[in-house]
C-alpha positions as CSV (number, residue, x, y, z in Angstrom):
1,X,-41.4,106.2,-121.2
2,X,-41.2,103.0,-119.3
3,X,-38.2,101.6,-117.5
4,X,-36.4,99.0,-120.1
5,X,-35.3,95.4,-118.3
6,X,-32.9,93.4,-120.8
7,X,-32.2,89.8,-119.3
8,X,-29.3,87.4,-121.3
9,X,-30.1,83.9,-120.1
10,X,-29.8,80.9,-121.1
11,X,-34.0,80.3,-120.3
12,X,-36.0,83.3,-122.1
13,X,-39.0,81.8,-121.9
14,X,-38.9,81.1,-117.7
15,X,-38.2,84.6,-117.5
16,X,-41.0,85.9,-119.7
17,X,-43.3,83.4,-118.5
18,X,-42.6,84.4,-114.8
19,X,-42.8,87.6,-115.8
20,X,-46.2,87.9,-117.7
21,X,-48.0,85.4,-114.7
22,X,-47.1,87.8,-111.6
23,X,-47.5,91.6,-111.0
24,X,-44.9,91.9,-113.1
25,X,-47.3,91.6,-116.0
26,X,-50.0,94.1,-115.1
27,X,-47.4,96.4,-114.7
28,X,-45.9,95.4,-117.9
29,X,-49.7,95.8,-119.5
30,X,-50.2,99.2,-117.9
31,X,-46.6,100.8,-119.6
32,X,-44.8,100.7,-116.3
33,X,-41.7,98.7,-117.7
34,X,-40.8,96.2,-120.4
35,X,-39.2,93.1,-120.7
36,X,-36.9,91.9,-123.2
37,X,-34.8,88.7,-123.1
38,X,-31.6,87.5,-124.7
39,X,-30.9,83.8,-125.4
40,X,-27.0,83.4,-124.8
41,X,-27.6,80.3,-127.2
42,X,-27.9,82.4,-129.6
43,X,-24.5,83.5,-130.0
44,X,-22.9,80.2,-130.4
45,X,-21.0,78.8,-133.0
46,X,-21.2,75.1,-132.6
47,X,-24.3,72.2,-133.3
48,X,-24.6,71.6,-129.8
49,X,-25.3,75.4,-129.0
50,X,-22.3,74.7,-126.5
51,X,-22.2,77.7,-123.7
52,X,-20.3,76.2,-121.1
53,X,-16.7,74.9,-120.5
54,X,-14.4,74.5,-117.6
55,X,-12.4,77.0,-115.9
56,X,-9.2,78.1,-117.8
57,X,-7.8,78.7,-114.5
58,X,-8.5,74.9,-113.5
59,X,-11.0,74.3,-110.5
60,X,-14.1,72.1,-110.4
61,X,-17.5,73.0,-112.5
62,X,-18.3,74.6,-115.5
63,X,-18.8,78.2,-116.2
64,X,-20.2,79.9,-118.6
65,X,-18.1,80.7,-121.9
66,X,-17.0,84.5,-122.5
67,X,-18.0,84.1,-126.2
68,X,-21.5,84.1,-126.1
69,X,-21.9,86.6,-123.4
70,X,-19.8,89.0,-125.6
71,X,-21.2,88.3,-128.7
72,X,-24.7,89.1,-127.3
73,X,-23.9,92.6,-125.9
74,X,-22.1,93.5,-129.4
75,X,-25.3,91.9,-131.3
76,X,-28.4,94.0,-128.7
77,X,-26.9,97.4,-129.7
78,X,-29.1,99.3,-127.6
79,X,-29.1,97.3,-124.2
80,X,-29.5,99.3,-121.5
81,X,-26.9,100.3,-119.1
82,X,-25.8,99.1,-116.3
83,X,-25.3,95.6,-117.3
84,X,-25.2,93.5,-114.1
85,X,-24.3,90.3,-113.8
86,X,-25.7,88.4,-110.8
87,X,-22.8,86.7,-109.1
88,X,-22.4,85.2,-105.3
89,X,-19.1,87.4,-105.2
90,X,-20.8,91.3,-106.4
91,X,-21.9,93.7,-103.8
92,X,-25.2,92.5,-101.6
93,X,-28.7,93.9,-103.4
94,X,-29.9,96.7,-100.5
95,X,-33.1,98.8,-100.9
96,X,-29.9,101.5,-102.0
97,X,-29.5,99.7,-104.4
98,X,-32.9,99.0,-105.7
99,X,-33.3,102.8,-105.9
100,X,-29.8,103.8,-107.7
101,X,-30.9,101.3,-110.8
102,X,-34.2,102.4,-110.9
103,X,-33.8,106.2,-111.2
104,X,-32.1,105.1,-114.7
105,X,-34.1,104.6,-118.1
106,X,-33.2,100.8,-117.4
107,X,-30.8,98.0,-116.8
108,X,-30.0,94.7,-118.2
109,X,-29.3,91.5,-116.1
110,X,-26.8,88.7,-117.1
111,X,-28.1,85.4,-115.8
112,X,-25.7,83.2,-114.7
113,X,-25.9,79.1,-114.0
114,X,-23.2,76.6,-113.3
115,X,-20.1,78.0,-111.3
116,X,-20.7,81.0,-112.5
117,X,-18.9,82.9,-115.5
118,X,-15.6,83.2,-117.4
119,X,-13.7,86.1,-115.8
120,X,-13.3,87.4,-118.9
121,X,-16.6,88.2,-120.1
122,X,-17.4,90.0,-116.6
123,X,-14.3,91.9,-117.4
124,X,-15.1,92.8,-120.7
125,X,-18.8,93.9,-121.1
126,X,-20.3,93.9,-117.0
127,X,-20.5,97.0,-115.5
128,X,-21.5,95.9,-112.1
129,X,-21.4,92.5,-109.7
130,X,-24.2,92.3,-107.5
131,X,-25.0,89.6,-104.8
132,X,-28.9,88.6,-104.5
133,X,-27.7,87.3,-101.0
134,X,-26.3,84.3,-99.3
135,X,-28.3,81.1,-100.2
136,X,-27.7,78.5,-102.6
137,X,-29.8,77.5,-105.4
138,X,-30.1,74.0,-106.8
Protein backbone atom coordinates (compact mmCIF):
# COMPACT_ATOMS: atom_id res chain seq x y z
CA UNK A 1 0.00 0.00 0.00
CA UNK A 2 1.46 3.36 -0.80
CA UNK A 3 1.40 6.43 1.34
CA UNK A 4 -1.76 8.68 -0.05
CA UNK A 5 -0.83 12.71 -0.49
CA UNK A 6 -4.27 14.76 -1.02
CA UNK A 7 -3.36 18.47 -1.91
CA UNK A 8 -6.67 21.24 -2.13
CA UNK A 9 -5.22 24.16 -4.13
CA UNK A 10 -6.27 26.39 -6.09
CA UNK A 11 -3.34 25.15 -9.00
CA UNK A 12 -3.78 21.22 -9.47
CA UNK A 13 -2.07 21.10 -12.34
CA UNK A 14 1.43 22.97 -10.85
CA UNK A 15 1.24 20.50 -8.32
CA UNK A 16 0.91 17.41 -10.54
CA UNK A 17 3.18 18.76 -12.96
CA UNK A 18 5.90 19.37 -10.27
CA UNK A 19 5.21 16.29 -9.11
CA UNK A 20 5.37 13.90 -12.19
CA UNK A 21 8.90 16.03 -13.51
CA UNK A 22 10.99 15.37 -10.13
CA UNK A 23 11.78 12.31 -7.99
CA UNK A 24 8.65 12.61 -6.89
CA UNK A 25 7.44 10.89 -10.05
CA UNK A 26 9.65 7.78 -10.10
CA UNK A 27 8.63 7.21 -6.80
CA UNK A 28 5.12 7.79 -7.73
CA UNK A 29 5.77 5.14 -10.91
CA UNK A 30 7.39 2.64 -8.64
CA UNK A 31 4.10 2.44 -5.92
CA UNK A 32 5.92 4.38 -3.34
CA UNK A 33 3.03 7.12 -2.88
CA UNK A 34 0.25 8.81 -4.88
CA UNK A 35 -0.82 12.05 -5.56
CA UNK A 36 -4.20 13.30 -5.73
CA UNK A 37 -5.23 17.02 -6.05
CA UNK A 38 -8.31 19.00 -5.18
CA UNK A 39 -9.25 22.21 -7.08
CA UNK A 40 -10.89 24.55 -4.35
CA UNK A 41 -12.64 26.12 -7.50
CA UNK A 42 -14.39 23.44 -7.58
CA UNK A 43 -16.60 24.02 -4.79
CA UNK A 44 -17.81 27.47 -5.66
CA UNK A 45 -21.00 28.67 -6.29
CA UNK A 46 -20.64 31.82 -8.32
CA UNK A 47 -19.63 32.51 -12.43
CA UNK A 48 -16.39 33.92 -11.48
CA UNK A 49 -15.34 30.69 -9.48
CA UNK A 50 -14.89 33.39 -6.68
CA UNK A 51 -12.49 31.84 -3.68
CA UNK A 52 -11.35 34.84 -2.03
CA UNK A 53 -12.73 37.82 0.00
CA UNK A 54 -11.51 40.10 2.67
CA UNK A 55 -11.11 39.48 6.18
CA UNK A 56 -14.46 39.49 8.26
CA UNK A 57 -12.41 40.69 11.02
CA UNK A 58 -11.18 43.83 8.77
CA UNK A 59 -7.38 43.98 8.03
CA UNK A 60 -5.67 44.41 4.67
CA UNK A 61 -5.61 41.38 1.84
CA UNK A 62 -7.65 38.80 0.90
CA UNK A 63 -7.99 35.36 2.28
CA UNK A 64 -9.30 32.55 1.18
CA UNK A 65 -13.11 31.88 1.67
CA UNK A 66 -14.22 29.03 4.32
CA UNK A 67 -16.85 27.80 1.83
CA UNK A 68 -14.90 26.19 -0.70
CA UNK A 69 -12.41 24.75 1.74
CA UNK A 70 -15.29 23.08 3.56
CA UNK A 71 -17.24 22.06 0.86
CA UNK A 72 -14.11 20.18 -0.57
CA UNK A 73 -13.33 18.07 2.58
CA UNK A 74 -17.35 17.13 2.81
CA UNK A 75 -17.17 16.31 -1.15
CA UNK A 76 -13.37 13.96 -0.98
CA UNK A 77 -14.97 11.50 1.54
CA UNK A 78 -12.03 9.62 1.99
CA UNK A 79 -9.18 12.27 2.30
CA UNK A 80 -6.60 11.27 4.31
CA UNK A 81 -5.96 12.40 7.75
CA UNK A 82 -4.24 14.77 9.08
CA UNK A 83 -5.33 17.56 7.00
CA UNK A 84 -2.73 20.36 7.36
CA UNK A 85 -2.96 23.47 6.31
CA UNK A 86 0.38 25.32 5.54
CA UNK A 87 0.25 28.65 7.33
CA UNK A 88 3.16 31.20 8.48
CA UNK A 89 1.55 30.98 12.01
CA UNK A 90 1.47 26.65 12.57
CA UNK A 91 4.22 24.93 14.26
CA UNK A 92 7.83 24.94 12.25
CA UNK A 93 8.19 21.60 9.80
CA UNK A 94 11.36 19.64 11.77
CA UNK A 95 12.73 16.19 10.55
CA UNK A 96 10.10 15.20 13.83
CA UNK A 97 7.81 16.13 12.09
CA UNK A 98 8.52 14.77 8.71
CA UNK A 99 8.56 11.34 10.45
CA UNK A 100 5.26 11.61 12.70
CA UNK A 101 3.21 12.19 9.19
CA UNK A 102 4.90 9.70 7.39
CA UNK A 103 4.43 6.66 9.71
CA UNK A 104 0.51 7.28 8.79
CA UNK A 105 -1.25 5.78 5.61
CA UNK A 106 -1.17 9.48 4.36
CA UNK A 107 -2.00 13.12 4.77
CA UNK A 108 -3.60 15.82 2.89
CA UNK A 109 -2.18 19.47 2.45
CA UNK A 110 -4.40 22.63 2.18
CA UNK A 111 -2.64 25.16 -0.04
CA UNK A 112 -3.02 28.39 0.87
CA UNK A 113 -2.37 31.89 -1.21
CA UNK A 114 -3.17 35.50 -0.45
CA UNK A 115 -3.13 36.46 3.37
CA UNK A 116 -3.82 33.26 4.16
CA UNK A 117 -7.31 31.65 5.18
CA UNK A 118 -10.64 32.41 6.77
CA UNK A 119 -10.32 31.32 10.47
CA UNK A 120 -13.17 29.50 10.12
CA UNK A 121 -12.39 26.97 7.75
CA UNK A 122 -9.00 26.18 9.74
CA UNK A 123 -11.31 25.80 12.67
CA UNK A 124 -13.72 23.73 11.12
CA UNK A 125 -12.02 20.92 9.04
CA UNK A 126 -7.78 21.42 9.75
CA UNK A 127 -6.33 19.27 11.98
CA UNK A 128 -2.95 20.71 12.13
CA UNK A 129 -1.04 24.28 11.32
CA UNK A 130 2.36 23.78 10.26
CA UNK A 131 5.01 26.50 9.33
CA UNK A 132 7.39 25.53 6.21
CA UNK A 133 9.69 28.32 7.81
CA UNK A 134 10.37 31.91 7.87
CA UNK A 135 10.59 33.36 4.21
CA UNK A 136 8.23 35.03 2.14
CA UNK A 137 7.00 34.02 -1.14
CA UNK A 138 5.94 36.32 -3.89
Amino acid sequence: MSFRVDVLTLFPGLIEHYAQDTILGRAAERGVWELRTHDLRDETDDAHRSVDDTPFGGGAGMVLRAEPIVRTVERVTDLPRPLIAVTPSGTPFTQATARRLASGAGISILCGRYEGFDQRALEMVVDEEISLGDFVLA
